[in-house]
N, C-alpha and C positions, 0 to 999 in steps of 0.2 A: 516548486517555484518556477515559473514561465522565465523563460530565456529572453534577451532583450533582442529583438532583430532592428538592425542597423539599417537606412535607405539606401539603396544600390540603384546605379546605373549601369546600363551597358553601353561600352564604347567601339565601336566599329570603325575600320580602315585606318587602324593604327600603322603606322609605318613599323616594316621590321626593323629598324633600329631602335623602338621605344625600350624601354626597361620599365622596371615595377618602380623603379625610386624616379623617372622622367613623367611619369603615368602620376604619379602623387602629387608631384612637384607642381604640375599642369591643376589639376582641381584643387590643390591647398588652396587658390585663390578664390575659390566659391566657399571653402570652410573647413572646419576640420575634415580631415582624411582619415577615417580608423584603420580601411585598406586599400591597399591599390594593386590588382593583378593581371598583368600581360598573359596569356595563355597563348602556350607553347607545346608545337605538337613533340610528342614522347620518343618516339625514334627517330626524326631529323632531329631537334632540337630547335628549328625554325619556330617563328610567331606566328601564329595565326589570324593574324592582323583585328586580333578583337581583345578586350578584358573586362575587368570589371573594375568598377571604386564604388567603396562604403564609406557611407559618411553618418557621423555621427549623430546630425539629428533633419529633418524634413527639409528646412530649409536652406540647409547648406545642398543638398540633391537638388531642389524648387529652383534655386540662382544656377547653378550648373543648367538645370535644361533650358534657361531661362535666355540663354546665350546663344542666337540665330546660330552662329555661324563661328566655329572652334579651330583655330589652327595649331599643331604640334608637329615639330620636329620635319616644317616642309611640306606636311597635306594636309585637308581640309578631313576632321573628323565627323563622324556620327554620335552622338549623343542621345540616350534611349533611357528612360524608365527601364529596368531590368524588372520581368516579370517570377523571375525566378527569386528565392531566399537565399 
């Protein structure tokens, strides 16, 4: 049975104060959220100012990139088609 892959974005120049529940909160407005992940480096415990959100189906991802120009928590983001699964 083939596993279902979910549309991903990648989000760039996240501010280090975003969290994963700020990060979801931010695209639940484009549609459902299945995930949302701040990525943080392992030994500082810093952000590294990027993550990912999966969304549950194309065009909840399609309206997200759809959106010139994304502000959260203070700066202006990057919003990327994630080529990775």
């Amino acid at each position: 049975m083939a596993t279902r892959r979910f549309p991903r974005i990648l989000v760039r120049n996240l501010p280090f104060t975003v969290s994963h529940q700020e990060l979801r909160e931010h695209f639940s407005q484009f549609g459902q959220v299945i995930q949302a992940r701040v990525i943080f480096d392992k030994k500082t415990g810093f952000s590294q100012k990027y993550g990912f959100v999966r969304f549950a189906q194309d065009e909840h991802m399609k309206n997200a990139l759809s959106k010139s120009s994304q502000f959260l928590d203070g700066s202006f983001i990057d919003v990327l088609k994630s080529n990775r699964d």
